[in-house]
N, CA, C, O and CB atoms as a CASP TS submission, in Angstrom:
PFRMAT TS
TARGET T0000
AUTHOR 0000-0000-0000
METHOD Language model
MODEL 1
PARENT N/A
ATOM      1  N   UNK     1      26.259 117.358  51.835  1.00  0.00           N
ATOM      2  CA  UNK     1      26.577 116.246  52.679  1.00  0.00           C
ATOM      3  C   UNK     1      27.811 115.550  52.136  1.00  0.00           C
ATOM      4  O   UNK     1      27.898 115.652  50.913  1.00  0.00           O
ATOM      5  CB  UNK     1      25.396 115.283  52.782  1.00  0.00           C
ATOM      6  N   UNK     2      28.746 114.899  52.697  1.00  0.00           N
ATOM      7  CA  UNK     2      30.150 114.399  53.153  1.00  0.00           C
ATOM      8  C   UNK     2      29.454 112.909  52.049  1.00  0.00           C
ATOM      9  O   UNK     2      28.404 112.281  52.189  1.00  0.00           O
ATOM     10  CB  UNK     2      30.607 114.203  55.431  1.00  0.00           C
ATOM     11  N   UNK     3      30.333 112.790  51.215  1.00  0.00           N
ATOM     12  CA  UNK     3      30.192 111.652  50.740  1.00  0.00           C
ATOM     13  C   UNK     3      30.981 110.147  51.392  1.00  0.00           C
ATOM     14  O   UNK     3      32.004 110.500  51.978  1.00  0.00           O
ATOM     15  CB  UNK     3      30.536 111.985  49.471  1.00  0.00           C
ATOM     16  N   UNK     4      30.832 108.868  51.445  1.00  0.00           N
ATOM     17  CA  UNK     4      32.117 108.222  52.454  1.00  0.00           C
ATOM     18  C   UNK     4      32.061 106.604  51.539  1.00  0.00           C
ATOM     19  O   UNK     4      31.377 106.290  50.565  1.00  0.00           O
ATOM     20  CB  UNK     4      31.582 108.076  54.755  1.00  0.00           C
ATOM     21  N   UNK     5      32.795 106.032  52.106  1.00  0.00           N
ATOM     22  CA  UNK     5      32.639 104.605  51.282  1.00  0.00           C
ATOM     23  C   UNK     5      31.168 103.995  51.515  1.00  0.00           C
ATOM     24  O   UNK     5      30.695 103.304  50.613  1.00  0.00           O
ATOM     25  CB  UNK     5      33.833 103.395  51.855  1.00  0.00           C
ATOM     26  N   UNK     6      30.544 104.186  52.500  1.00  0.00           N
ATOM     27  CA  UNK     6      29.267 103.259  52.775  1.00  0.00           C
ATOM     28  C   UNK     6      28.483 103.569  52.198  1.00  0.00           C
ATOM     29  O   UNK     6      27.853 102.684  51.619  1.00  0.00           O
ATOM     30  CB  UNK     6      28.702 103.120  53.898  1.00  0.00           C
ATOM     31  N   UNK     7      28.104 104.849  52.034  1.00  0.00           N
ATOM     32  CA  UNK     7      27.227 106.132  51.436  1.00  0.00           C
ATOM     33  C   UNK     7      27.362 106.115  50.268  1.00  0.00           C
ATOM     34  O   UNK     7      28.432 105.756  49.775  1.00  0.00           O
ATOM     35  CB  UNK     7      27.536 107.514  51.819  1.00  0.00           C
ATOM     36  N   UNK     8      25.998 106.612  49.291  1.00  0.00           N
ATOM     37  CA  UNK     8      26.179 107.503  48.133  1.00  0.00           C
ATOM     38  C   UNK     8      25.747 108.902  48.385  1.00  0.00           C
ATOM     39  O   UNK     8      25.652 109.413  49.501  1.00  0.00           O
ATOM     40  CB  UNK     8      25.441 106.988  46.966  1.00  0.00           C
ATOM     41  N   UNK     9      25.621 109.185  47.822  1.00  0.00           N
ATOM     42  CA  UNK     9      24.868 110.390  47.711  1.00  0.00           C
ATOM     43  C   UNK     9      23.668 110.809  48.392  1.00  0.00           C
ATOM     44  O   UNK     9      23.319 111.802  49.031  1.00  0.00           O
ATOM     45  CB  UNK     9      24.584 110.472  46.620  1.00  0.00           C
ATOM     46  N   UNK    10      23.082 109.557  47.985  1.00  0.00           N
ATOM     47  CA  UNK    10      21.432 109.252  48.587  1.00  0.00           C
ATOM     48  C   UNK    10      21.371 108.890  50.170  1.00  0.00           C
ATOM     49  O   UNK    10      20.473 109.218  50.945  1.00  0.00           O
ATOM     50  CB  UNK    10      20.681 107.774  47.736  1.00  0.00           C
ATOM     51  N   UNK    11      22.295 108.292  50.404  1.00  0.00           N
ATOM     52  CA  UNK    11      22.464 108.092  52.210  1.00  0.00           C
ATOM     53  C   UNK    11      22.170 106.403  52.197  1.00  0.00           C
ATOM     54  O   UNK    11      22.185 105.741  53.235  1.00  0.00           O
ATOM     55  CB  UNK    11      20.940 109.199  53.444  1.00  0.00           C
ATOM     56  N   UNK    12      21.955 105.938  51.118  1.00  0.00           N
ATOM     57  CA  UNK    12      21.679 104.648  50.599  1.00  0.00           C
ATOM     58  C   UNK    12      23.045 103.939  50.703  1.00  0.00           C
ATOM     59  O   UNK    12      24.002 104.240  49.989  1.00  0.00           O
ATOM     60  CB  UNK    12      21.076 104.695  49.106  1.00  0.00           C
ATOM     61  N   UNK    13      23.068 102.799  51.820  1.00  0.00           N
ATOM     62  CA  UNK    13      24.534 101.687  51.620  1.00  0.00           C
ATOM     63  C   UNK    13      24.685 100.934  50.397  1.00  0.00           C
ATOM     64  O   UNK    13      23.895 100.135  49.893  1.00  0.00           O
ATOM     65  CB  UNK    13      24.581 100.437  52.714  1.00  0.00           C
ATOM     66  N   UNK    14      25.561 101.225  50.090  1.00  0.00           N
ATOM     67  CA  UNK    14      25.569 100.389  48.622  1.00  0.00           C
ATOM     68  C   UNK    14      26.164  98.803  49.148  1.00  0.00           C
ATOM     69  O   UNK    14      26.650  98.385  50.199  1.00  0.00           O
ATOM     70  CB  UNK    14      26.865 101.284  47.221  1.00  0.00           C
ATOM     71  N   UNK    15      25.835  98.189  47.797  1.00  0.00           N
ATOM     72  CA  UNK    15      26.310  96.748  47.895  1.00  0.00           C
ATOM     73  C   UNK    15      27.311  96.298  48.300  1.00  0.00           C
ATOM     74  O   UNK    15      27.383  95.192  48.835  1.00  0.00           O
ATOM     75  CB  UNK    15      26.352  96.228  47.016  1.00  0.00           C
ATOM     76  N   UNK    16      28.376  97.159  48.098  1.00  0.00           N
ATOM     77  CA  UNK    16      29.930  96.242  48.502  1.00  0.00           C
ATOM     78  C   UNK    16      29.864  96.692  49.618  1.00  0.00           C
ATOM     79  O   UNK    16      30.086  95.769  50.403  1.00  0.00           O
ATOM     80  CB  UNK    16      31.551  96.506  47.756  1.00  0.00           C
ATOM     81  N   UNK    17      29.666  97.677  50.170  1.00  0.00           N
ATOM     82  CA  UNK    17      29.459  98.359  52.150  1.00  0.00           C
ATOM     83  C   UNK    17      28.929  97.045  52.271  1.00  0.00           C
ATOM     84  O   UNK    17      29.671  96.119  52.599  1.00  0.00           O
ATOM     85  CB  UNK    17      28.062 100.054  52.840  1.00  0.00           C
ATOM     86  N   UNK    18      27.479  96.833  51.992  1.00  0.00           N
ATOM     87  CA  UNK    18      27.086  95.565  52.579  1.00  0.00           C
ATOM     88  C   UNK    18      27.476  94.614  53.009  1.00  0.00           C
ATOM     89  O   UNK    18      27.252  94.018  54.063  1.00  0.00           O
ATOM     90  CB  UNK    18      26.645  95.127  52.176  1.00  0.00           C
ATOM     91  N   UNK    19      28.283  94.376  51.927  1.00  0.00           N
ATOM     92  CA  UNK    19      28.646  92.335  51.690  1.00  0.00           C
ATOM     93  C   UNK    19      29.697  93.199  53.162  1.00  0.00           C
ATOM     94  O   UNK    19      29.376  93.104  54.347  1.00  0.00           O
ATOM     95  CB  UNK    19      29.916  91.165  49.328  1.00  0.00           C
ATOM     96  N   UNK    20      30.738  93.861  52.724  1.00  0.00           N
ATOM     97  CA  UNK    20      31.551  94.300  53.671  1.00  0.00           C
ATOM     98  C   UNK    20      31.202  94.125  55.126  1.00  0.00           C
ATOM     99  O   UNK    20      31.696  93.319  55.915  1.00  0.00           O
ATOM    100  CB  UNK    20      31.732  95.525  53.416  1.00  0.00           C
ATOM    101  N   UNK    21      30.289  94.998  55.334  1.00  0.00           N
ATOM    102  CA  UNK    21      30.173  95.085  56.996  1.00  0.00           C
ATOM    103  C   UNK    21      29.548  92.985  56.981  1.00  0.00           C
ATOM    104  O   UNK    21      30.105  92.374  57.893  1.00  0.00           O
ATOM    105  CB  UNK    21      28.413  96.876  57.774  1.00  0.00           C
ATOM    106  N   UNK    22      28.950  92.426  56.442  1.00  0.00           N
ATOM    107  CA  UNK    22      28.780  91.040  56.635  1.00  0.00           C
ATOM    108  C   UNK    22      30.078  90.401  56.731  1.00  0.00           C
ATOM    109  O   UNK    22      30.458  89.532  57.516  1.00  0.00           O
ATOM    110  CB  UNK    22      27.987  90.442  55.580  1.00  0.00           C
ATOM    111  N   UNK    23      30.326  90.640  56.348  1.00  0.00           N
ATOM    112  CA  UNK    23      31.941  90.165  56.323  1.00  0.00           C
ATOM    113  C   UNK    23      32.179  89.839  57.723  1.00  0.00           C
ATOM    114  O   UNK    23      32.160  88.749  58.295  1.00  0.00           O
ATOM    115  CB  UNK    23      33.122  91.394  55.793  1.00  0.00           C
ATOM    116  N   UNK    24      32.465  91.315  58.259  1.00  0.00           N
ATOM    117  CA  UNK    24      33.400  91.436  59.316  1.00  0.00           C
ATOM    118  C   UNK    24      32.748  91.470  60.339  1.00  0.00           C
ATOM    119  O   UNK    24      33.315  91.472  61.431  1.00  0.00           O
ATOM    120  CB  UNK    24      34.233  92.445  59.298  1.00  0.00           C
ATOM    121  N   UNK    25      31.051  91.514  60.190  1.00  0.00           N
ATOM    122  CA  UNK    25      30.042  90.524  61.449  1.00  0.00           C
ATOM    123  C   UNK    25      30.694  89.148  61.159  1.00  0.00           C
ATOM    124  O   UNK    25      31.432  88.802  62.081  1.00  0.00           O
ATOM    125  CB  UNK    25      27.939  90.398  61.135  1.00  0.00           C
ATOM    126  N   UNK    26      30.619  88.192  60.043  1.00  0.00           N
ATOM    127  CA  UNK    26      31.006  87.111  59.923  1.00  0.00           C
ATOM    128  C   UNK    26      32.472  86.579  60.834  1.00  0.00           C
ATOM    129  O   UNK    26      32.771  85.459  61.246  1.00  0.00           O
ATOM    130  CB  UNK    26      31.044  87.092  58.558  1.00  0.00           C
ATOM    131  N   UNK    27      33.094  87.710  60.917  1.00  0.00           N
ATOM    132  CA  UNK    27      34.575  87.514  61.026  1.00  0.00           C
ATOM    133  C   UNK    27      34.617  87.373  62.672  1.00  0.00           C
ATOM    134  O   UNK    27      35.048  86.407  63.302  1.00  0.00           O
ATOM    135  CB  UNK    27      35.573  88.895  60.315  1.00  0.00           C
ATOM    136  N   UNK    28      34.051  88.607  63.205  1.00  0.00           N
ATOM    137  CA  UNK    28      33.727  88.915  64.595  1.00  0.00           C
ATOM    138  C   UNK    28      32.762  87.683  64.844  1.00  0.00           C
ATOM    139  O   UNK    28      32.908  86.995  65.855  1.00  0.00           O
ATOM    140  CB  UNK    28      33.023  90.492  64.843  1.00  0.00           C
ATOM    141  N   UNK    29      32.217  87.533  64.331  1.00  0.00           N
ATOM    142  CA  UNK    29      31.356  86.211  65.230  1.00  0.00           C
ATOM    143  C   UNK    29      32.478  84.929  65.460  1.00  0.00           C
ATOM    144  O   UNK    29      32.511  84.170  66.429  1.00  0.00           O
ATOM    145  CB  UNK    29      29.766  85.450  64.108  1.00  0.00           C
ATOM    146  N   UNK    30      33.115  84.929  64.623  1.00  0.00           N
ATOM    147  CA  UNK    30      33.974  83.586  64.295  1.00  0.00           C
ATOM    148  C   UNK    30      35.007  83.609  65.404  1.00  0.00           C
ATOM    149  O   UNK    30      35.019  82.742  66.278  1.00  0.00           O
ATOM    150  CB  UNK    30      34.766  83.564  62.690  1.00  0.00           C
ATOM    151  N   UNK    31      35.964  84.712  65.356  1.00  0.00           N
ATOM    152  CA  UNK    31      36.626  85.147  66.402  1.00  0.00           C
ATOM    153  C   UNK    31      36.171  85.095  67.659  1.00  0.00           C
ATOM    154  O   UNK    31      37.082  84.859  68.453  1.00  0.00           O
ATOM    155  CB  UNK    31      36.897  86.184  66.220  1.00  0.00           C
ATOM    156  N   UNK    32      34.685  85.275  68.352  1.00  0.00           N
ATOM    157  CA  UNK    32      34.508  85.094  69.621  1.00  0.00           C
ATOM    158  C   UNK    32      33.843  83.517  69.403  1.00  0.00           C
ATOM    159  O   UNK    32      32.620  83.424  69.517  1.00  0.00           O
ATOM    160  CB  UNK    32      33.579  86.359  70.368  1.00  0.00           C
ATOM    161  N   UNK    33      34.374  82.695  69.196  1.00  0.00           N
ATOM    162  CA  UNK    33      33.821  81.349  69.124  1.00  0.00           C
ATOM    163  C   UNK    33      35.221  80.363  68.629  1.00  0.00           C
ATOM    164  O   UNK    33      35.087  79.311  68.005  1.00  0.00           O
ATOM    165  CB  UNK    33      32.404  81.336  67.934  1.00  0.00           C
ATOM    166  N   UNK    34      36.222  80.793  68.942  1.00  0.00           N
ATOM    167  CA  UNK    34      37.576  79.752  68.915  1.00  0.00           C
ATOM    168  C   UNK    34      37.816  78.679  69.702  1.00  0.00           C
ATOM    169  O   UNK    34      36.698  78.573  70.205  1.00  0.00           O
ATOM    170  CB  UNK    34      38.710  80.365  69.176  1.00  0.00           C
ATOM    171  N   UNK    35      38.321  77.989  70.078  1.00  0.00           N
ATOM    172  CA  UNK    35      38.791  76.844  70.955  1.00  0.00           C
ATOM    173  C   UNK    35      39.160  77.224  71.935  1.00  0.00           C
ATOM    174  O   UNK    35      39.736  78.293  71.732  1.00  0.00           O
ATOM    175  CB  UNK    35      39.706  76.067  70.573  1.00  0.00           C
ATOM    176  N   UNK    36      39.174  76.856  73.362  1.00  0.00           N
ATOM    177  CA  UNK    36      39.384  76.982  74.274  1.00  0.00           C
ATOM    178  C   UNK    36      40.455  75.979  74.759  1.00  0.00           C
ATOM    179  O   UNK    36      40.158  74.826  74.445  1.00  0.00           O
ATOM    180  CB  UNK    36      38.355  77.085  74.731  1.00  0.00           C
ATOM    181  N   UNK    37      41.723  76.105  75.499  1.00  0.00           N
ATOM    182  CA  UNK    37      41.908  75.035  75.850  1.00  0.00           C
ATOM    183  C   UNK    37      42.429  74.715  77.043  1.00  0.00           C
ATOM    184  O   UNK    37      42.829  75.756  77.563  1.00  0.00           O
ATOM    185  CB  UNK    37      42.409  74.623  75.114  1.00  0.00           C
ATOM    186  N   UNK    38      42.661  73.599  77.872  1.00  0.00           N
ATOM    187  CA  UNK    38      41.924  73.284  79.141  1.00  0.00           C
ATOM    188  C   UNK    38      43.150  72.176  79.397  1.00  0.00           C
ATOM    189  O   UNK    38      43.549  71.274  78.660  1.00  0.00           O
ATOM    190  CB  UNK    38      40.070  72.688  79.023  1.00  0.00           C
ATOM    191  N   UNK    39      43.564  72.565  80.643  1.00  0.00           N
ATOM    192  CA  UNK    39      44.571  71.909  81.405  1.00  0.00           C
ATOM    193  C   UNK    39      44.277  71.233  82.594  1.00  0.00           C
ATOM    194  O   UNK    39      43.681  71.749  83.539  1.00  0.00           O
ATOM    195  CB  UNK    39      45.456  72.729  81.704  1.00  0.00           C
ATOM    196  N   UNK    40      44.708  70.030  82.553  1.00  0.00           N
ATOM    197  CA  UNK    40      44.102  69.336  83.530  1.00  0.00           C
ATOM    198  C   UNK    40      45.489  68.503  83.959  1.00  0.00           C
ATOM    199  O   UNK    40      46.537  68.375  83.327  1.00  0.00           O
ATOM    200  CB  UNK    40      42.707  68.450  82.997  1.00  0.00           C
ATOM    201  N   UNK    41      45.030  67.888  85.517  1.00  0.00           N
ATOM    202  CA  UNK    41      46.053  67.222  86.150  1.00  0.00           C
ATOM    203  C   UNK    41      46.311  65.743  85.434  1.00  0.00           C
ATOM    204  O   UNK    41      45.196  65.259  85.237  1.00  0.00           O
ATOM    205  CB  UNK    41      45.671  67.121  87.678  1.00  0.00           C
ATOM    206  N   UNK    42      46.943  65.193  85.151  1.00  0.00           N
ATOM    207  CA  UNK    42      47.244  63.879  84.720  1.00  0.00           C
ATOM    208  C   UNK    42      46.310  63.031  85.596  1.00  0.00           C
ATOM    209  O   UNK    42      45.706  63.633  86.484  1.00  0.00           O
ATOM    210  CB  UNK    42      48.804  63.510  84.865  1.00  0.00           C
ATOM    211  N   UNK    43      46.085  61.507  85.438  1.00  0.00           N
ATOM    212  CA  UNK    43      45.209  60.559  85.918  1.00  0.00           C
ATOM    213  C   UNK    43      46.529  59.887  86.582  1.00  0.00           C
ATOM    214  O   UNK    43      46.249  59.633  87.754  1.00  0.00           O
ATOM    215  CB  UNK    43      44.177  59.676  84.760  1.00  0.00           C
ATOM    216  N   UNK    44      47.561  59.588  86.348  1.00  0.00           N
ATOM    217  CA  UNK    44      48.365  58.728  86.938  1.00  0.00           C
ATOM    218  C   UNK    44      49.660  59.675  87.693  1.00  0.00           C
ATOM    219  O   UNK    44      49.579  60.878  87.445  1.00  0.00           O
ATOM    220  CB  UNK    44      48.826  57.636  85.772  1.00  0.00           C
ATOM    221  N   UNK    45      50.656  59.314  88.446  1.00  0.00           N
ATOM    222  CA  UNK    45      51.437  60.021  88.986  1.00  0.00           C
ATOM    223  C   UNK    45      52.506  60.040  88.332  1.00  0.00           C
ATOM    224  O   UNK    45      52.988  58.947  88.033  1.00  0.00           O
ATOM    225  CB  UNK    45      51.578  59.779  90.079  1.00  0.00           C
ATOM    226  N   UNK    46      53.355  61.553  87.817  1.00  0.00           N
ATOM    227  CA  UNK    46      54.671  61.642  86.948  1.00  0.00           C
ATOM    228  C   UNK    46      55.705  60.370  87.786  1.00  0.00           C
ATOM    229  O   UNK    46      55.686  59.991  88.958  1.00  0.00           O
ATOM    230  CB  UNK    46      55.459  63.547  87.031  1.00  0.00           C
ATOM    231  N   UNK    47      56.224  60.113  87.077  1.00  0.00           N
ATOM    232  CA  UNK    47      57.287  59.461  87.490  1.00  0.00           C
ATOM    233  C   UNK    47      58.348  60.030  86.797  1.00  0.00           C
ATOM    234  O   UNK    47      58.074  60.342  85.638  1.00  0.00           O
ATOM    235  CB  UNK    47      57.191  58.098  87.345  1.00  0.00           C
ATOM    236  N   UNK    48      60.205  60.398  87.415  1.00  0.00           N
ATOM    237  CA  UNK    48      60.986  60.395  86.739  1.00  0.00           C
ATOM    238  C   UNK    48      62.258  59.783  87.217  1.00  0.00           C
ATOM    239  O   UNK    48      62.875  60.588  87.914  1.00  0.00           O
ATOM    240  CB  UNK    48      60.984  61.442  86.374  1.00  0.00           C
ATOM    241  N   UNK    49      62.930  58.511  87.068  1.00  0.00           N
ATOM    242  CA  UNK    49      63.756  58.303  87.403  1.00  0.00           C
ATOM    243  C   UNK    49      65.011  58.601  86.906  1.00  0.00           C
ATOM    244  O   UNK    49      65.268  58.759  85.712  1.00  0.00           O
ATOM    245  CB  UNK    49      63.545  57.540  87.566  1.00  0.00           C
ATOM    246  N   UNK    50      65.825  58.681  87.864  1.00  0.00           N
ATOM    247  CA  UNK    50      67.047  59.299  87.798  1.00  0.00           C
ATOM    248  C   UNK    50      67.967  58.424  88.501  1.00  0.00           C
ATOM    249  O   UNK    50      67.790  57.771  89.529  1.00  0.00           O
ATOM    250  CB  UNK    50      67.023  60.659  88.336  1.00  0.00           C
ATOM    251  N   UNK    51      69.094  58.547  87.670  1.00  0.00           N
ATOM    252  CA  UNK    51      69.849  57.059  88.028  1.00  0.00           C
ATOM    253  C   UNK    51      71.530  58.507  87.869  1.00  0.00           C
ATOM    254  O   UNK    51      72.147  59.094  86.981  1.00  0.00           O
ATOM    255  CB  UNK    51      69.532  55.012  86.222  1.00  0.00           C
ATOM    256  N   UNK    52      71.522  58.366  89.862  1.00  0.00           N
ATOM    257  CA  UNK    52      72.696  59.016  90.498  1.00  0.00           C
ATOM    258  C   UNK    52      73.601  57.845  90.804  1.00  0.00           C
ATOM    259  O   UNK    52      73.226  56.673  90.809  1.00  0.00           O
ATOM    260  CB  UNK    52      72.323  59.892  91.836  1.00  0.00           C
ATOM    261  N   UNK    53      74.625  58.196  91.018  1.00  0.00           N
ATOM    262  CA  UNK    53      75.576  57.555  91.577  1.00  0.00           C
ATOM    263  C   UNK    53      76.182  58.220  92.060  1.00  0.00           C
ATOM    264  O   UNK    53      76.824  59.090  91.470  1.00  0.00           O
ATOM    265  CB  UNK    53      76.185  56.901  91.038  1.00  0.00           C
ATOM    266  N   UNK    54      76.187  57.954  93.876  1.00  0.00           N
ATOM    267  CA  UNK    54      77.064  58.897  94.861  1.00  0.00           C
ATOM    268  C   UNK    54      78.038  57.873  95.365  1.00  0.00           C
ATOM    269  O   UNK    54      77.743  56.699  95.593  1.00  0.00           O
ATOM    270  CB  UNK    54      76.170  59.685  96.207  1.00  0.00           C
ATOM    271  N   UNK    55      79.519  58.547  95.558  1.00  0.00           N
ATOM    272  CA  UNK    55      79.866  57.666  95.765  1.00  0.00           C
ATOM    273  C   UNK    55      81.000  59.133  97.093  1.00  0.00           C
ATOM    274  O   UNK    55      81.235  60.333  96.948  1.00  0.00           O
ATOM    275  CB  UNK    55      80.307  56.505  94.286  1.00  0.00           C
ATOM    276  N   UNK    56      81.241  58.461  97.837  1.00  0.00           N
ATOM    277  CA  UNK    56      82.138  59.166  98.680  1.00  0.00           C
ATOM    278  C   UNK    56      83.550  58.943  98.858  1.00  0.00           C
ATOM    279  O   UNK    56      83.963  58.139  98.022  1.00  0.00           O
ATOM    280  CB  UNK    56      81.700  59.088  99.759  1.00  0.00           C
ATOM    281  N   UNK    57      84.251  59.274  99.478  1.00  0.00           N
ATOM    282  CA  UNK    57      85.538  58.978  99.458  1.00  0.00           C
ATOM    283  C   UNK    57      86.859  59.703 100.851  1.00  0.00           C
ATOM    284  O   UNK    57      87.628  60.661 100.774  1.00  0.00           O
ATOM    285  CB  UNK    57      85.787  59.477  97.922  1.00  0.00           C
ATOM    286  N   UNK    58      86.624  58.807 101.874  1.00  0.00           N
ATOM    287  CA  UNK    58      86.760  59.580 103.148  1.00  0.00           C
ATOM    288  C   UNK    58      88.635  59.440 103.599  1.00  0.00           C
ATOM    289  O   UNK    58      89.131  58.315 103.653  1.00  0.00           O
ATOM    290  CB  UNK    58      85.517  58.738 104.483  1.00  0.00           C
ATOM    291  N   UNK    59      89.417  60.574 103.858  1.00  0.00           N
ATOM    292  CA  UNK    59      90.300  60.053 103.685  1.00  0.00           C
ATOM    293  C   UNK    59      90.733  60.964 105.346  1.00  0.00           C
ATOM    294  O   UNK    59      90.278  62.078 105.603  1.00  0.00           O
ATOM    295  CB  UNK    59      90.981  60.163 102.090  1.00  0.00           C
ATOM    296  N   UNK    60      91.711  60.154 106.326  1.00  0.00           N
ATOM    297  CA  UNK    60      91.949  60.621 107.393  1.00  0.00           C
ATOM    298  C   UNK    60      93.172  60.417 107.324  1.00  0.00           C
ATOM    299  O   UNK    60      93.789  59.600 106.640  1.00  0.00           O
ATOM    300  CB  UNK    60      91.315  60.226 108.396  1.00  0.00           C
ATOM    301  N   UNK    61      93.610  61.344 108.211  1.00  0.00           N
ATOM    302  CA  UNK    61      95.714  61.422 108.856  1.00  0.00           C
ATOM    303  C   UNK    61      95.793  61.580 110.118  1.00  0.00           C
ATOM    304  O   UNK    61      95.614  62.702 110.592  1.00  0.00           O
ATOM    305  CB  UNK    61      96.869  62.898 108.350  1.00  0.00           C
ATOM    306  N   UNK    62      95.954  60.963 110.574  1.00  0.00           N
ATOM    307  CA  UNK    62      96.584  60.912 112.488  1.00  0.00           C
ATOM    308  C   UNK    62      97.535  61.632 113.101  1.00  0.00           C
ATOM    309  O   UNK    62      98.623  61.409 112.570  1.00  0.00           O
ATOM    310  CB  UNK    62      97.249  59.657 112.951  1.00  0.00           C
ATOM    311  N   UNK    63      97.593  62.291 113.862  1.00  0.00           N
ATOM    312  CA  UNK    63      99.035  63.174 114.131  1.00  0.00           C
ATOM    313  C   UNK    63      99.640  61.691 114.816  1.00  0.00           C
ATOM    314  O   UNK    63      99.095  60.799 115.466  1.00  0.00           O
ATOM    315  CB  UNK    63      98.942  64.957 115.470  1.00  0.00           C
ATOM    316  N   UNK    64     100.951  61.895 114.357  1.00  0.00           N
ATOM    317  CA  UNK    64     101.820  60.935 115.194  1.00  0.00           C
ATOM    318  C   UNK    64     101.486  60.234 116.536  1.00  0.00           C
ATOM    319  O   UNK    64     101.401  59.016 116.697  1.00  0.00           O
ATOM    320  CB  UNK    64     102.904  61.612 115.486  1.00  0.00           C
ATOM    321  N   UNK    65     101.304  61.232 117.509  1.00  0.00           N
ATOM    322  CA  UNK    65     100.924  60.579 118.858  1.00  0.00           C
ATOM    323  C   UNK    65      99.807  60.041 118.883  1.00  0.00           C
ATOM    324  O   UNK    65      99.650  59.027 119.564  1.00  0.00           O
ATOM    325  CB  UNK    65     100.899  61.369 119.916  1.00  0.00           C
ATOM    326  N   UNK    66      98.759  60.590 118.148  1.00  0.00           N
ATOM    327  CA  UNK    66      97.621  59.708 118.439  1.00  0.00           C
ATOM    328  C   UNK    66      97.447  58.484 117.743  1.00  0.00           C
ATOM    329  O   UNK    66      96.748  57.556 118.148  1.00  0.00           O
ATOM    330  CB  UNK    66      96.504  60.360 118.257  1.00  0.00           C
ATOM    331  N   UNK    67      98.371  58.509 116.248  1.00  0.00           N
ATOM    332  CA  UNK    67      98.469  56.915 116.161  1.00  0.00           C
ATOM    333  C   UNK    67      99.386  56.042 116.807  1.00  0.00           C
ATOM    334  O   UNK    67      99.534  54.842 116.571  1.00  0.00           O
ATOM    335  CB  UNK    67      98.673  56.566 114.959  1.00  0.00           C
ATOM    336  N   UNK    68      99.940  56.677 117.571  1.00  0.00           N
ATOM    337  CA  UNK    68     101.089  55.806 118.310  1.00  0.00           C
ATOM    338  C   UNK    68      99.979  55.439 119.478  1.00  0.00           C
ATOM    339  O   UNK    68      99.826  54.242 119.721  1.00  0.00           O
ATOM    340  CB  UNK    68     102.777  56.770 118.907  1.00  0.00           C
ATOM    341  N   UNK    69      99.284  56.294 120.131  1.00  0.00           N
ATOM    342  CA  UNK    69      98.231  56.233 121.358  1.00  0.00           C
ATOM    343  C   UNK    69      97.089  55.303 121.019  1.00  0.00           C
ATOM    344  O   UNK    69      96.697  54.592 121.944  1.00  0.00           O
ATOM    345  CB  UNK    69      97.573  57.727 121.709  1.00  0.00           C
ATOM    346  N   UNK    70      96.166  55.124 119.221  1.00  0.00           N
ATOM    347  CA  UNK    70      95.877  53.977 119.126  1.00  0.00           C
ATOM    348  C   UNK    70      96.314  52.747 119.176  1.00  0.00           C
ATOM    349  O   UNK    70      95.870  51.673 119.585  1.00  0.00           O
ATOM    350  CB  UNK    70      95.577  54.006 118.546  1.00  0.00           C
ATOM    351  N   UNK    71      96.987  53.007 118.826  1.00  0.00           N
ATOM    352  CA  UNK    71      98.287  51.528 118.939  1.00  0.00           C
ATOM    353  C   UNK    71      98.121  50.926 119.777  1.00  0.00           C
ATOM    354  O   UNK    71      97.355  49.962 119.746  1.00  0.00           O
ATOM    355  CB  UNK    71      99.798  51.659 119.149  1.00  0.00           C
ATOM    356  N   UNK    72      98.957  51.385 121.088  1.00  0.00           N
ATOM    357  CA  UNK    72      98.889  51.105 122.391  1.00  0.00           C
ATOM    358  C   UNK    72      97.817  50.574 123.156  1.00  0.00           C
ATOM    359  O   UNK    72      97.855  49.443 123.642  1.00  0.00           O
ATOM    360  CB  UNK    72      99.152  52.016 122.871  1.00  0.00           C
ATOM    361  N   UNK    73      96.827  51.385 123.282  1.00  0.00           N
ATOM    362  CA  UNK    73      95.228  51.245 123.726  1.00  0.00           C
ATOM    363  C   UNK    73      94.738  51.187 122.749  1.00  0.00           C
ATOM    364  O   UNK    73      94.352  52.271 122.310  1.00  0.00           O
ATOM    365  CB  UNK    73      94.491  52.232 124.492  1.00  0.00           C
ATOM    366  N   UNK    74      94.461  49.837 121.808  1.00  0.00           N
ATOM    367  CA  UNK    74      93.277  49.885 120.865  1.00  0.00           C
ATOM    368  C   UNK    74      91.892  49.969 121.545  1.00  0.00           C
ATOM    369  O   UNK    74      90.936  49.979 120.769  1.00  0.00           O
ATOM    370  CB  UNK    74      93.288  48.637 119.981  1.00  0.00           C
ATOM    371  N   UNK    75      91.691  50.017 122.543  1.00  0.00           N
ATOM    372  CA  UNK    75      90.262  49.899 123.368  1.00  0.00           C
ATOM    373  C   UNK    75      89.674  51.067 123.608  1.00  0.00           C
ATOM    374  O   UNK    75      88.515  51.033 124.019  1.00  0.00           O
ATOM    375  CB  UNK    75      90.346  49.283 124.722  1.00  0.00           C
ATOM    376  N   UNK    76      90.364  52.423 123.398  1.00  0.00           N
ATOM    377  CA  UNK    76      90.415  53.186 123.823  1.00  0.00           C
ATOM    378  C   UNK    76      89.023  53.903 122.966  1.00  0.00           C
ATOM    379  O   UNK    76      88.474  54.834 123.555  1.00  0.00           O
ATOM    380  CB  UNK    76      91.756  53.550 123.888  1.00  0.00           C
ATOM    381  N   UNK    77      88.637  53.616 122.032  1.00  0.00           N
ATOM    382  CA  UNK    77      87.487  54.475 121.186  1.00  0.00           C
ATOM    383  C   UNK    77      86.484  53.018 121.322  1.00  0.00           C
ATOM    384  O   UNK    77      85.355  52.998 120.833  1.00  0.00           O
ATOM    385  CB  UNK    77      88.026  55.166 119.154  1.00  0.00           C
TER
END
């Protein structure tokens, strides 16, 4: 028979196999028992203000006749 670390001779687990496989039950138990963690919606509403400043800047040119034609008839628009 195949001798192996767990084994002696006898088919008997020896002590350090033991503590060993406790171990790594110990380890495996621990591992499926971690923290969970959990996301939730806030109680109050985000707020973020933002401080824009738009500012525009409109610039027009008249063909000749039609500012000569406002002129004339300011009533006209």
């Amino acid at each position: 028979m195949m001798q192996t670390a767990l084994t002696k001779a006898t088919d008997q687990p020896t002590k350090t196999a033991m503590k060993r496989l406790t171990m790594l039950a110990a380890l495996a138990t621990l591992g499926t028992t971690t923290a969970c963690v959990t996301v939730s919606a806030p109680d109050k509403p985000i707020v973020i203000n933002l401080n824009i400043k738009v500012s525009q800047e409109v610039v027009y040119r008249l063909d000749g006749q039609a500012k000569s034609l406002i002129q004339a008839q300011p009533g006209i628009f």
